[in-house]
C-alpha positions in Angstrom: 18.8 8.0 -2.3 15.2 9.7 -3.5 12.6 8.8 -5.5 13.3 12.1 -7.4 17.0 11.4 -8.1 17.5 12.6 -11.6 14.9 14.8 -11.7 12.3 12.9 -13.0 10.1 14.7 -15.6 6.8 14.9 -12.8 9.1 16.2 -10.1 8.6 20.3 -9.1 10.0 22.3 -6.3 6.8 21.4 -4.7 7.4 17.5 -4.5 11.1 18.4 -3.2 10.1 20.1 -0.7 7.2 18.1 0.7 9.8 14.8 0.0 12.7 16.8 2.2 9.7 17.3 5.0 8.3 13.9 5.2 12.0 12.6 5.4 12.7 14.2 8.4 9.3 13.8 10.0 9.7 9.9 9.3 13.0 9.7 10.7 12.2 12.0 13.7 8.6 9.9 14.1 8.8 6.8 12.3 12.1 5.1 12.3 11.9 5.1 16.1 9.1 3.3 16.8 9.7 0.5 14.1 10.5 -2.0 16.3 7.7 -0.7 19.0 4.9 -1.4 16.4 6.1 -4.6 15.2 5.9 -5.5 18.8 2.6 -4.8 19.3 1.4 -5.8 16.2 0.0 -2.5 15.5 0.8 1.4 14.8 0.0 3.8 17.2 -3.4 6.1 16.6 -1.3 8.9 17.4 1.3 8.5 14.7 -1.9 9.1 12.0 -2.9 11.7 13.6 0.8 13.6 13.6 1.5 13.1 9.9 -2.3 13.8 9.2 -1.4 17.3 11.2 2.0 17.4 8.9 0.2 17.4 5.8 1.7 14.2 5.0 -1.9 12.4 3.2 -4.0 13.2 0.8 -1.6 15.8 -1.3 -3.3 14.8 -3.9 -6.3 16.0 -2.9 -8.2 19.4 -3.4 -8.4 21.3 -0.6 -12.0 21.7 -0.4 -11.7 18.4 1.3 -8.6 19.0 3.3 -5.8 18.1 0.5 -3.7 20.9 -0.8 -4.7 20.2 -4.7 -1.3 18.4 -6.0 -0.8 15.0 -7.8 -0.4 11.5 -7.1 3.1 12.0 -7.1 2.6 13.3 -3.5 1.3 9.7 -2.4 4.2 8.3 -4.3 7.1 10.2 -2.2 5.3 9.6 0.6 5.0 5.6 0.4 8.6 5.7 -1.3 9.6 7.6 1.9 8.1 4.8 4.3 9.9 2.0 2.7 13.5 4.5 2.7 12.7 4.6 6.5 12.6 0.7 6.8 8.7 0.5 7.9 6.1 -1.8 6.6 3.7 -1.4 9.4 2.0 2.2 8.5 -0.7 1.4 6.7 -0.6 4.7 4.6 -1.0 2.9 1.0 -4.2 1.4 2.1 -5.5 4.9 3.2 -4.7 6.4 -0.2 -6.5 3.4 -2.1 -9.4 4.4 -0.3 -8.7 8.4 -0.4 -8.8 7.5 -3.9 -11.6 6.0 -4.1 -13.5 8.3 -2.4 -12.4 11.3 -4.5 -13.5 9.6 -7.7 -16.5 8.3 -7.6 -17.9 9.4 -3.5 -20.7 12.1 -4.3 -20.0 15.7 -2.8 -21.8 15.1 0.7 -19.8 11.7 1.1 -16.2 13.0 0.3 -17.2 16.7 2.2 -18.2 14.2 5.4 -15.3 11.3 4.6 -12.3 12.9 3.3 -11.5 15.0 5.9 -11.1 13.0 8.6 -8.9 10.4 6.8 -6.6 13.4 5.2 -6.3 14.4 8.8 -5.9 10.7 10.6 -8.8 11.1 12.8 -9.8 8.2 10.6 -8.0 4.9 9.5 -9.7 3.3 6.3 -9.0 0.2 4.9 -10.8 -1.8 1.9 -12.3 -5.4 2.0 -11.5 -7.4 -0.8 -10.4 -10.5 0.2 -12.4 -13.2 1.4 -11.6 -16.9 2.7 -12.4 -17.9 -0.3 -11.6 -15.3 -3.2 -9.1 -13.8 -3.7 -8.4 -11.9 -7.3 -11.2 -13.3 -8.4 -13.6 -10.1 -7.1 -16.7 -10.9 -9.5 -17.0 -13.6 -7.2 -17.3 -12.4 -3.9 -19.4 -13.8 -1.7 -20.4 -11.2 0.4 -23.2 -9.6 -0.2 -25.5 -6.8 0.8 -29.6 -6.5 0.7 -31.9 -3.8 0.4 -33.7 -3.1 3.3 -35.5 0.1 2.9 -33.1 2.9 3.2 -30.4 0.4 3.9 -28.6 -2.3 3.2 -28.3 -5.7 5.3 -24.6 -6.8 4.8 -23.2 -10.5 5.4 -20.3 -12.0 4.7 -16.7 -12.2 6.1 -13.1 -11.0 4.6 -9.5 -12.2 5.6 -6.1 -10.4 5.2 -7.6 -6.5 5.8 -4.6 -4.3 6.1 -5.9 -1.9 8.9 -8.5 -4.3 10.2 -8.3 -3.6 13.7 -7.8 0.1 13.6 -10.3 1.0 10.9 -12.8 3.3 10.6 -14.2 3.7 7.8 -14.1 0.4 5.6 -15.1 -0.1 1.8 -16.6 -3.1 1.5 -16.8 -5.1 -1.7 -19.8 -7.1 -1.7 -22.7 -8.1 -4.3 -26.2 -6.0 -4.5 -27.2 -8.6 -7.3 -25.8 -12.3 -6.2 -26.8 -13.5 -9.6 -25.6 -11.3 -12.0 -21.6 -11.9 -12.2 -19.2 -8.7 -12.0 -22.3 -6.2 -12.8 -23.8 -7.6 -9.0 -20.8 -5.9 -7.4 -20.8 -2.7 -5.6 -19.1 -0.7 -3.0 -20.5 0.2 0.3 -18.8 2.5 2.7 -19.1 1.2 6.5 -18.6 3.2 9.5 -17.4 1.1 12.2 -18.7 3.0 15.5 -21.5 1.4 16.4 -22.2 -0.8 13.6 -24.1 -3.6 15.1 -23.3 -7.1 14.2 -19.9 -6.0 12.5 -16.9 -8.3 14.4 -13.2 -8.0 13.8 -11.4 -11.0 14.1 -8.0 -11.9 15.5 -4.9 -9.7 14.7 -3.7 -12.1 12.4 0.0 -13.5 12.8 2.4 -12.9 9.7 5.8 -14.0 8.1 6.5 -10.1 7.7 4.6 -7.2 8.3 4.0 -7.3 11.5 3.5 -3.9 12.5 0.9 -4.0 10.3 -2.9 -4.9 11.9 -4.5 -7.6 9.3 -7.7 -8.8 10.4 -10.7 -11.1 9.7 -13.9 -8.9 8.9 -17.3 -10.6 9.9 -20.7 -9.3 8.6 -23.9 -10.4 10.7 -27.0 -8.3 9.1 -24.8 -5.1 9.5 -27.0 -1.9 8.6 -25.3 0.0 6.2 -27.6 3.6 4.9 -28.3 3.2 1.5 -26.3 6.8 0.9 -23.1 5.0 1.5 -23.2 3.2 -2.1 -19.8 5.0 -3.8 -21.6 5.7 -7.5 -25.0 6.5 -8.4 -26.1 3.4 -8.9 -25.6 -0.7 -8.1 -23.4 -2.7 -9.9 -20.4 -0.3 -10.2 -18.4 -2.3 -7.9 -16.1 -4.2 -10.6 -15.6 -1.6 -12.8 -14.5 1.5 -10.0 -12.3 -1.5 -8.8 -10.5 -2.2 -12.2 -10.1 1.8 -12.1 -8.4 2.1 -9.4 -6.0 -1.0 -9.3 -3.1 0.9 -11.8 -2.4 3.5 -8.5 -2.5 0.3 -6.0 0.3 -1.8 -8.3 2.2 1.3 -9.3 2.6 2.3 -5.4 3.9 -1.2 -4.9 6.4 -0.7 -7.2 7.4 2.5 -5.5 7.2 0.7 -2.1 10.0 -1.9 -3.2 12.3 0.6 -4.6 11.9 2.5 -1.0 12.9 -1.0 0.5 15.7 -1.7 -2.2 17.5 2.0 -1.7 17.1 1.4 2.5 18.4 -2.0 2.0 21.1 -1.1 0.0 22.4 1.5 2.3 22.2 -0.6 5.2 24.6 -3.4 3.4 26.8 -0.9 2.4 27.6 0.3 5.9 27.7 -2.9 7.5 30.0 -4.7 4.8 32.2 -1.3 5.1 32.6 -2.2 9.0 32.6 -5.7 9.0 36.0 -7.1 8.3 37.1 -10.8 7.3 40.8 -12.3 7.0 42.2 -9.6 7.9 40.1 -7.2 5.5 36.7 -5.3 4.8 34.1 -7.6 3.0 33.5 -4.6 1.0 37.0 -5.0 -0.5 35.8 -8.5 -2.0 35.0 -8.9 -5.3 32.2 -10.5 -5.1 30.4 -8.0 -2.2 31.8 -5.2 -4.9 30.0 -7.5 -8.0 27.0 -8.3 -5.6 26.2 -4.8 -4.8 26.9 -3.4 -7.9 23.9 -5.4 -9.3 21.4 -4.2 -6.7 22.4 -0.5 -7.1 21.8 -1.2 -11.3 18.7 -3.2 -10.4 17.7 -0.4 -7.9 18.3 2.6 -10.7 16.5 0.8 -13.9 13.2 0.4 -11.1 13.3 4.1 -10.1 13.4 5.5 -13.8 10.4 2.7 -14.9 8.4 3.7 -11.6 9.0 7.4 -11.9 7.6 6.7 -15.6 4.7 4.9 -14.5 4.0 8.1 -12.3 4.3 10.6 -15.1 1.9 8.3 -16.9 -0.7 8.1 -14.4 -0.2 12.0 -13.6 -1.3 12.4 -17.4 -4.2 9.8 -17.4 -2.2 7.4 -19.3 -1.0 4.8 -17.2 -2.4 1.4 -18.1 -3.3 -2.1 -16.8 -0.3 -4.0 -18.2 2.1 -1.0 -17.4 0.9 -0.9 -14.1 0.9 -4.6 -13.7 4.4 -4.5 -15.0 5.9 -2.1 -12.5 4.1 -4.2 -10.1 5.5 -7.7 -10.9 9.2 -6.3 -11.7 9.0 -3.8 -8.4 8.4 -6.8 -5.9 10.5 -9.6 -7.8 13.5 -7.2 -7.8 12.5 -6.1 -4.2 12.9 -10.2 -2.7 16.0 -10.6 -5.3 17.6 -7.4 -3.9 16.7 -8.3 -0.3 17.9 -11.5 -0.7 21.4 -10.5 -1.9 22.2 -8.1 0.9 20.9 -10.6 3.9 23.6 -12.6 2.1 26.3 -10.6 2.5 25.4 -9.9 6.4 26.4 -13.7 7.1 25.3 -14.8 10.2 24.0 -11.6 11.2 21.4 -11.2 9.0 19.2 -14.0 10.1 19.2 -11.9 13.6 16.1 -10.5 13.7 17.3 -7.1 15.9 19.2 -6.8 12.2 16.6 -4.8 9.7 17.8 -6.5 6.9 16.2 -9.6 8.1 12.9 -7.6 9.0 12.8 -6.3 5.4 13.6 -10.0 4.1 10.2 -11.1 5.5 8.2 -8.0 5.3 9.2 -8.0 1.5 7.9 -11.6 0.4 4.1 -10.4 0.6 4.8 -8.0 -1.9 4.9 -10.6 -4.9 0.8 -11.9 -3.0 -1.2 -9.1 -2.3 -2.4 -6.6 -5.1 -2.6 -9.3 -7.4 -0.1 -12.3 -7.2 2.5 -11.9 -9.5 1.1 -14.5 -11.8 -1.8 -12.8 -11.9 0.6 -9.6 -12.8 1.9 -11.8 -16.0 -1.3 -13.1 -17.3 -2.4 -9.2 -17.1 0.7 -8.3 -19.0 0.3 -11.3 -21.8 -3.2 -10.5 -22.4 -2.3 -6.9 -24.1 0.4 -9.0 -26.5 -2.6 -11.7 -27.2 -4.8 -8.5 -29.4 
């Protein structure tokens, strides 16, 4: 299956032809080295720096800065395209948050110096949100950074950092005014070479994921320049953030249907092979009944995400949609994963089995972007006018 199955209405030759590529760079690249990352609890340097050379990031950026100028639905096949490969440890969505970020509101010297290098995978980025503490609730944060002539003094500590221990470049979410509620937050840009007084923590140990490098951040009186404030002014913080969070729970969306179609596939084949009283548990109703759910549960997700993607193409993709592909995505990702470890038996709780890889990696999918609570309260809100 593809995420541009049916010919969705964003879809050009374009997107079929950078999809057909990044397919058969994932399988020759990826799908390999799956079991080698989760391992080591982190992806090779070298694998950024191959799809970075691929033109696989940042299509959706101009090429001034290293992009080739198309839409976000260039991030979308190629996050769709990591889940169809059966990988959660890449840490591409992350990168585009912050490619993102950077491209809306970085000045022209910052995303000319920035952009580059994480289009290309010299650099890894990831964003710190999330703090022992706080978690959705970002006005709160309690990080915070100080004047200090031309730069800031930045304290604090985050937790759960995808990319923590390969990073960069990291945008930091922390309060320039610790009194004054969401207006105090703002986003600061560290670099991490040489950043005195900034400490990564342990790689942390996770139910799924585990290719993926998550860290603790800590922040003793870090110098951070002044210039790397993303806006022109203080106090930004909350509002770029609220900006920006439709792409982040849209592309999780897209991640679980990339899960659901791999998933599906793999069930198919093994209940096809696997044979019980003297037949193929395909051949059982309730494998054919079982299945048959998934793939409808699988199709109605790809025509609301491919929706989503048109809308935020045009500018018109909202909070609750967003929110909605979000919550719906991931719910029918665990329901879906949790159907076809089923009908592996026995086999599917075998960890050399990726079924029972994607079962765990998938259950963080309803947590992080906003918990899927969260994603209801969001959605109830634009009823409650």
């Amino acid at each position: 299956m593809s995420l541009l199955a049916n010919s969705p209405s964003w879809v050009t030759d374009e997107h079929k032809m950078f999809a057909d590529s990044t397919r058969k760079l994932f399988d020759a690249e990826m799908a390999p080295n799956i079991e080698k990352w989760a391992q080591q609890g982190i992806v090779d340097r070298e694998f950024w720096k191959t799809v970075g050379a691929q033109g696989v990031m940042g299509g959706s950026i101009a090429e001034d800065y290293g992009g080739f100028g198309g839409g976000i639905g260039f991030d979308a096949i190629t996050v769709y395209e990591q889940g169809r490969t059966g990988d959660t440890g890449w840490g591409y969505g992350i990168q585009s948050i912050v490619i993102h970020y950077l491209d809306a509101y970085a000045s022209e010297d910052q995303k000319k110096k920035w952009l580059p290098r994480l289009i290309s995978g010299e650099s890894v980025a990831a964003i710190a949100m999330t703090e022992p503490g706080t978690g959705s609730d970002l006005q709160n944060v309690q990080t915070y950074a100080q004047r200090d002539g031309n730069h800031y003094r930045l304290n604090g500590s985050k937790i759960f950092i995808t990319n923590g221990h390969t990073a960069d470049i990291i945008v930091v979410v922390a309060k320039t005014d610790r009194d004054a509620g969401a207006k105090g937050v703002s986003l600061i840009v560290l670099e991490t070479e040489d950043a005195e007084g900034f400490r990564r923590g342990r790689n942390l140990r996770k139910l799924g994921m585990k290719g993926s490098d998550t860290a603790e951040l800590f922040f003793e009186d870090v110098r951070v320049p002044t210039a790397n404030l993303l806006g022109p002014e203080e106090g930004q913080g909350f509002y770029q953030l609220m900006k920006q969070l439709p792409w982040e729970r849209l592309m999780i969306g897209v991640t679980a249907l990339g899960f659901i179609d791999f998933a599906i596939a793999e069930t198919v084949k093994y209940v096809q092979d696997r044979k019980a009283f003297g037949k193929r548990i395909m051949d059982f109703q309730n494998t054919r009944f079982k299945l048959a759910e998934c793939k409808t549960k699988a199709e109605l997700l790809r025509s609301f995400v491919n929706d989503g993607i048109a809308r935020l193409e045009s500018g018109q993709l909202d909070a609750a949609t967003a929110s909605m592909a979000k919550w719906w995505g991931s719910q029918t990702q665990n329901e879906v994963m949790h159907e076809c470890l089923q009908l592996h038996g026995g086999y599917g709780f075998m960890m050399e089995f990726p079924i029972a890889r994607l079962y765990a990696d998938s259950r963080v999918q309803m947590i992080y972007g906003g918990t899927n609570e969260i994603m209801k309260e969001l959605i109830a809100r634009s009823l409650d006018t």
